[in-house]
C-alpha positions in Angstrom: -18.5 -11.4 58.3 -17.5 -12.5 55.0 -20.0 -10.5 53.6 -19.2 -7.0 55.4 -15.3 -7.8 54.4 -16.6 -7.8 51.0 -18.4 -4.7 50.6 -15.8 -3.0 52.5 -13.2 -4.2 49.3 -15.5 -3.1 47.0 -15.9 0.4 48.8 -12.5 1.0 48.5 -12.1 -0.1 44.9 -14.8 2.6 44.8 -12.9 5.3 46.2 -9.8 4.7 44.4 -12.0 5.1 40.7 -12.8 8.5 42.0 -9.1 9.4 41.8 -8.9 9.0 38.2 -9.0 11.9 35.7 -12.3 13.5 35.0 -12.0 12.3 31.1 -11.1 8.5 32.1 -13.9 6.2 31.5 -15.3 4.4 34.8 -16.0 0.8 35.8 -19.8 2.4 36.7 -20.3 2.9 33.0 -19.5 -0.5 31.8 -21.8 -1.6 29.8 -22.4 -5.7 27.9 -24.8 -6.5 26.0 -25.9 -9.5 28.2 -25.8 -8.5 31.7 -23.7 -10.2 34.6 -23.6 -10.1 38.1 -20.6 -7.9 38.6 -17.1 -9.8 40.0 -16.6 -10.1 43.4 -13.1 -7.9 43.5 -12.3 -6.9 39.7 -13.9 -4.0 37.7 -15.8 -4.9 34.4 -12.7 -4.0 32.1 -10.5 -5.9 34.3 -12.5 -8.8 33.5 -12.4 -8.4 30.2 -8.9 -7.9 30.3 -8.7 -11.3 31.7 -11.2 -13.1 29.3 -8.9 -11.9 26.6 -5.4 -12.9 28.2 -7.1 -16.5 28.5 -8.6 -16.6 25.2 -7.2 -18.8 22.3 -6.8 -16.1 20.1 -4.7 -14.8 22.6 -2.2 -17.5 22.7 -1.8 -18.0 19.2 0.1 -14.1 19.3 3.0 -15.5 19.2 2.9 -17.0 16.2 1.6 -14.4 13.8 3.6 -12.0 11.6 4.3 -8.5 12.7 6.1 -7.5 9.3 8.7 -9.8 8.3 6.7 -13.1 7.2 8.9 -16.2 7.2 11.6 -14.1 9.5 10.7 -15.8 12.8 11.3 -19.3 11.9 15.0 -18.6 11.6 15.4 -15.5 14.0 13.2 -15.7 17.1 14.0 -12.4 18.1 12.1 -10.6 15.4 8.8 -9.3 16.3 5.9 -10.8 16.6 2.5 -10.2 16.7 2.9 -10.8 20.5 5.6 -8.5 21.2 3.7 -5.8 19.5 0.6 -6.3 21.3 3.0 -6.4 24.5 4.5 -3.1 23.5 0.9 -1.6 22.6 0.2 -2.6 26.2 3.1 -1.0 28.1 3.4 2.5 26.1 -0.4 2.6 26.5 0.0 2.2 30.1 2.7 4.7 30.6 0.6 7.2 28.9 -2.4 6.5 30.5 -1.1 6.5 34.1 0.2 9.8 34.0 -2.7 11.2 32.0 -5.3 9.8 34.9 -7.2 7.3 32.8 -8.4 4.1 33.3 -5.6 1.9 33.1 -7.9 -1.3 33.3 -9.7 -0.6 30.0 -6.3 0.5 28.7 -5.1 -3.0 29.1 -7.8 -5.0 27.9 -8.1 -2.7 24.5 -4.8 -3.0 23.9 -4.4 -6.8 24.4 -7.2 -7.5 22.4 -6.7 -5.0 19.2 -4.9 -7.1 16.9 -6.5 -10.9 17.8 -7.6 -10.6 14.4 -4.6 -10.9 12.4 -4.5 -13.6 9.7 -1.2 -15.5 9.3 1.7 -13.3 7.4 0.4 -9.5 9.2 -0.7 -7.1 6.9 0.7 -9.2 3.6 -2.0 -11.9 4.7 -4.7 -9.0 5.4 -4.7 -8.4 1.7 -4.5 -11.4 0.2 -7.6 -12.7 2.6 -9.4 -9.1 1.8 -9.1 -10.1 -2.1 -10.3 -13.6 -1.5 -13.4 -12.1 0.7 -14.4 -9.7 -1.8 -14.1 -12.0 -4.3 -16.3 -14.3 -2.9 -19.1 -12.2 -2.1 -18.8 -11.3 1.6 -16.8 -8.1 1.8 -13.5 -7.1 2.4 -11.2 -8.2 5.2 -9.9 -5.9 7.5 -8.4 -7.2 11.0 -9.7 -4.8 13.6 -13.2 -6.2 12.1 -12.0 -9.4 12.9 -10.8 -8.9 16.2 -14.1 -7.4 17.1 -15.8 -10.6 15.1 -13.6 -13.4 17.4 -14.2 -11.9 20.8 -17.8 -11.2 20.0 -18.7 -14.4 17.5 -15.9 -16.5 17.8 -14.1 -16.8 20.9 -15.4 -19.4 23.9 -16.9 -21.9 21.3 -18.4 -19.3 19.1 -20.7 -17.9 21.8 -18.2 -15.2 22.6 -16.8 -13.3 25.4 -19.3 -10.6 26.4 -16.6 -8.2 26.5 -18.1 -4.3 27.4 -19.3 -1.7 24.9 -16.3 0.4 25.8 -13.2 -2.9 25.1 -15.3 -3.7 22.3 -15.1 -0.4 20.7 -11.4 0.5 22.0 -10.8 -2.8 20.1 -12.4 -2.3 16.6 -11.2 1.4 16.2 -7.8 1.1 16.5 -6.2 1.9 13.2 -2.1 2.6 13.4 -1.7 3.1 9.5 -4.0 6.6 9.4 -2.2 9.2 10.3 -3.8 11.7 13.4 -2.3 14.7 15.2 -5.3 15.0 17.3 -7.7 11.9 18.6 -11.2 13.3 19.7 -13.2 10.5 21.1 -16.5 10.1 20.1 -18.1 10.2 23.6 -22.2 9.2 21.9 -21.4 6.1 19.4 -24.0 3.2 19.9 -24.1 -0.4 19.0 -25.9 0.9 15.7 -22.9 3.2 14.9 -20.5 -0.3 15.2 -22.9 -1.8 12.7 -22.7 1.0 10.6 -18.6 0.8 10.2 -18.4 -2.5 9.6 -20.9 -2.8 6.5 -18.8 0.5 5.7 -15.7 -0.6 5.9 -16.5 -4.5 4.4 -18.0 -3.0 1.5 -14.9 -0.4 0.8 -16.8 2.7 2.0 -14.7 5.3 3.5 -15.7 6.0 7.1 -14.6 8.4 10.1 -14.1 6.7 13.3 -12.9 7.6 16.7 -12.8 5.8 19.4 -15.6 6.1 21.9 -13.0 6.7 25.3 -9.9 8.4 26.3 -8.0 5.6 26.9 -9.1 3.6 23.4 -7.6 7.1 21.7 -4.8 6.4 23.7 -3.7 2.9 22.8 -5.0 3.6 19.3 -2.1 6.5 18.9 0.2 4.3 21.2 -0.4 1.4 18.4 1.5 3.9 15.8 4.4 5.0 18.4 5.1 0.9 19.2 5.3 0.5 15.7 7.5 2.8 14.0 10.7 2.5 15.5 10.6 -1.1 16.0 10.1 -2.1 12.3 13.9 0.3 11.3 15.1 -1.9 13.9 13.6 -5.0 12.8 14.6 -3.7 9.1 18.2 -3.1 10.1 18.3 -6.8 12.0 17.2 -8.2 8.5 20.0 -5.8 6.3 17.2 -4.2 4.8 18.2 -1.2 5.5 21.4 0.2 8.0 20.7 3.4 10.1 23.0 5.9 8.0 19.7 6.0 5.5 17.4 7.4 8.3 16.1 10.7 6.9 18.8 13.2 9.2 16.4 15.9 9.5 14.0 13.3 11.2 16.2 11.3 13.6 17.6 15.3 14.9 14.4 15.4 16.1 12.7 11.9 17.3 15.8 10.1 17.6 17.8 7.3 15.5 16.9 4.4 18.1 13.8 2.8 19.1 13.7 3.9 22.8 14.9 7.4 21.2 11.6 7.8 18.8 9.5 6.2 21.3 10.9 8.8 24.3 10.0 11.5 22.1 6.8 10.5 20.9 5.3 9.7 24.4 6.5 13.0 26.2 4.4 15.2 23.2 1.0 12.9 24.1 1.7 13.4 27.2 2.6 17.1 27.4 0.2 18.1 24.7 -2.7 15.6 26.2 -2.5 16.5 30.1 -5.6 17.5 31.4 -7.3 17.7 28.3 -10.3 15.9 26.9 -8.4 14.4 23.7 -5.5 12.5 23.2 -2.9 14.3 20.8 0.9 15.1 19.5 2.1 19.1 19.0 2.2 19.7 15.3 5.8 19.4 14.8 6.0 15.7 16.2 3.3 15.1 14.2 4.8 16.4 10.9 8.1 14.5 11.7 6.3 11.3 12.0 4.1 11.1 9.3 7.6 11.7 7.1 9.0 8.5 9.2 5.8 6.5 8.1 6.6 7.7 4.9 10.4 6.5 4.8 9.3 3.1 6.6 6.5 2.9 3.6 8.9 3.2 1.2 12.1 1.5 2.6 10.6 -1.2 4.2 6.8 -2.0 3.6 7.3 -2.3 0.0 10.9 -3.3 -0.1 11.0 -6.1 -3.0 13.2 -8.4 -0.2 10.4 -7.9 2.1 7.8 -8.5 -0.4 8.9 -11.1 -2.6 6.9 -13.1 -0.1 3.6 -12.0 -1.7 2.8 -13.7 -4.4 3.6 -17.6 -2.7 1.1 -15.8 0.5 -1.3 -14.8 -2.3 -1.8 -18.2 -4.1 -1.3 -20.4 -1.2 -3.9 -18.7 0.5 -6.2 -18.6 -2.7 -5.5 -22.6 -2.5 -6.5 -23.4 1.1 -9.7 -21.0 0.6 -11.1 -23.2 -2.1 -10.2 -26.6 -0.9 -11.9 -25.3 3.0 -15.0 -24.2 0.8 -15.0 -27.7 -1.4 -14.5 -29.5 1.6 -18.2 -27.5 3.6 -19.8 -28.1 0.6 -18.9 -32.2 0.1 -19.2 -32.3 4.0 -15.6 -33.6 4.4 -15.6 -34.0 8.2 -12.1 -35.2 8.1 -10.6 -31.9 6.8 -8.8 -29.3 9.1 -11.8 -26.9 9.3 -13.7 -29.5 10.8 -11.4 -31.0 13.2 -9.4 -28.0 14.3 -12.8 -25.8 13.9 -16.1 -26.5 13.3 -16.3 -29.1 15.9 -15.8 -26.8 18.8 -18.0 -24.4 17.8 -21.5 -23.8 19.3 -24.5 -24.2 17.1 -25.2 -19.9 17.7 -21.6 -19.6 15.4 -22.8 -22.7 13.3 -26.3 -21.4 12.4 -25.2 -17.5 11.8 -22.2 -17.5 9.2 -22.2 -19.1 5.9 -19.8 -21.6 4.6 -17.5 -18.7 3.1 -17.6 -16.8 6.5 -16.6 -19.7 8.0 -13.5 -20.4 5.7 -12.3 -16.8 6.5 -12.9 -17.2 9.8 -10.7 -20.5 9.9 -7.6 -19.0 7.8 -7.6 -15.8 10.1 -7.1 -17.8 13.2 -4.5 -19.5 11.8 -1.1 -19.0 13.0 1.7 -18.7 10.2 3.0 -22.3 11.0 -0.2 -23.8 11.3 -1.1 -22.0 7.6 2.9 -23.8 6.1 1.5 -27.1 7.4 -1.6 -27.2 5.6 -0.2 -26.0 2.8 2.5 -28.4 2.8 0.0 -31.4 3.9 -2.2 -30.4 1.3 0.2 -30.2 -1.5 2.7 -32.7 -0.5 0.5 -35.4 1.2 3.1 -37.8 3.4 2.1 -41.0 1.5 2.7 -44.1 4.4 
């Protein structure tokens, strides 16, 4: 009887999938590259989606830098990393559902795309990138990482077995480069994965679309949660007031957040309805690439905003070297161990290299975890 009840749920689930949009990206096609038996009520990306919610790297959100490093220690209503991710989430989802896609595999990509921020957002990204280069295992680039922790790192290092389709949605988000039109590329492989990241490690340009609908959709969502919120963010810090908006652009997208973010959505979705790509009209387009532009200018590279820099720069240079010193003298009372190494399954032990494994350790870190072991290392409390 139990039994019968149970295939009659899944039949139904069944039927519901077949209501979806002819473009949205099914349960039936999930794909891992170790096979499961398949959960009793949810569909493969739900479970993913709940793997990730669970997952460390999940719960240390909160305590990452969106933009403003520093800001959140004295103004908790700043944005975080988690509020971002949060936002990604529910713009992605309002897209998606009117478009017909899979709102599932929506979710999980777009909890999961930023897990691999290092402490201080994109400020920290390029300090660790230097550092990585520098020490002879490529560049550092966080969509890499977030593919790296669910895949290496995550559940004691043996990972989370997430599906080819997450997976993909997670690594190929990219908010900074600037598309009208997102195709996905319906044929990419495991091989093609490989192929980006030695690409993108070793600073070779590279294509990439996402592989579904719905990871084109939270990829262009990522952009439209972004913009907005960092002028308001700016304006909460007096980096900037809204009288220097460029007029020409808030006539047309708006001066507020929920303004630009109104406006944004309605052109995916009028210009993406029952279409097989994800997209913005041309004028939408042209107006927000000129708003990334003024953000760029007046707010990315604001000296008040990065005068952080340099102290993110060499702090992080310090920590790298004494993590390294510390693998090589076997120092099994330092952080890396303790907080680290030690919960990590010999697969993660035996496959990275003691660099790796430093990088690995900083870009977990949250930015208050990072002050502290900065501070502890350079101010030891003497008893």
């Amino acid at each position: 009887m139990y039994k019968d009840k149970l295939s009659e749920i899944r039949k139904a689930l069944d039927e519901r999938a077949k209501t979806l949009s002819e473009h949205a990206s099914l349960g039936s096609d999930a794909r891992r590259i170790h096979t499961e038996e398949p959960d009793e009520f949810r569909t493969p990306y739900a479970v993913d989606r709940d793997r990730i919610l669970y997952s460390g790297a999940y719960r240390r959100y909160h305590g990452k830098t969106q933009v403003f490093s520093f800001t959140n220690l004295i103004d908790e209503e700043m944005t975080n990393r988690n509020l971002h991710t949060t936002y990604v989430s529910q713009i992605s989802r309002t897209i998606g559902k009117v478009l017909g896609l899979n709102l599932e595999l929506i979710e999980a990509i777009a909890l999961g795309h930023d897990l691999g921020h290092c402490p201080f957002g994109h400020d920290g990204e390029r300090a660790l990138s230097k550092i990585s280069a520098a020490n002879g295992i490529g560049r550092f680039h966080h969509n890499i990482e977030s593919l790296h922790i669910v895949d290496n790192i995550s559940h004691k290092g043996d990972g989370l077995n997430l599906t080819f389709q997450v997976r993909d949605g997670i690594i190929s988000h990219d908010g900074e480069v600037h598309n009208t039109i997102l195709i996905p590329q319906l044929d990419k492989t495991e091989a093609d994965i490989k192929a980006y990241i030695e690409g993108k490690t070793n600073n070779v340009p590279v294509r990439w679309m996402p592989a579904t609908m719905e990871g084109c959709v939270v990829r262009i969502a990522d952009t439209i949660a972004y913009i907005g919120q960092d002028i308001e963010d700016a304006i909460r810090c007096n980096i900037l007031t809204r009288d220097q908006l460029p007029k020409d652009v808030t006539a047309y997208l708006g001066n507020k957040n929920s303004r630009i973010i109104n406006t944004l959505v309605e052109s995916v979705v009028i210009n993406s309805f029952e279409q097989d790509y994800i997209s913005f009209d041309e004028e939408t387009s042209g107006y927000l690439l000129k708003l990334k532009q003024f953000n760029y200018k007046y707010i990315y590279t604001d000296p008040n905003v990065k005068q952080a820099n340099e102290m993110i720069e060499r702090t992080m240079n310090i920590l790298f070297d004494k993590y390294l010193e510390d693998l090589n003298k076997g120092n099994i009372e330092s952080k890396i161990y303790q907080h680290f190494l030690n919960h990590k399954s010999d697969s993660y032990i035996s496959r990275f290299n003691d660099t790796e494994k430093v990088r690995d350790f900083i870009a977990t870190m949250t930015d208050r975890y990072f002050n502290q072991e900065i501070k502890d290392y350079l101010v030891p409390w003497k008893y």
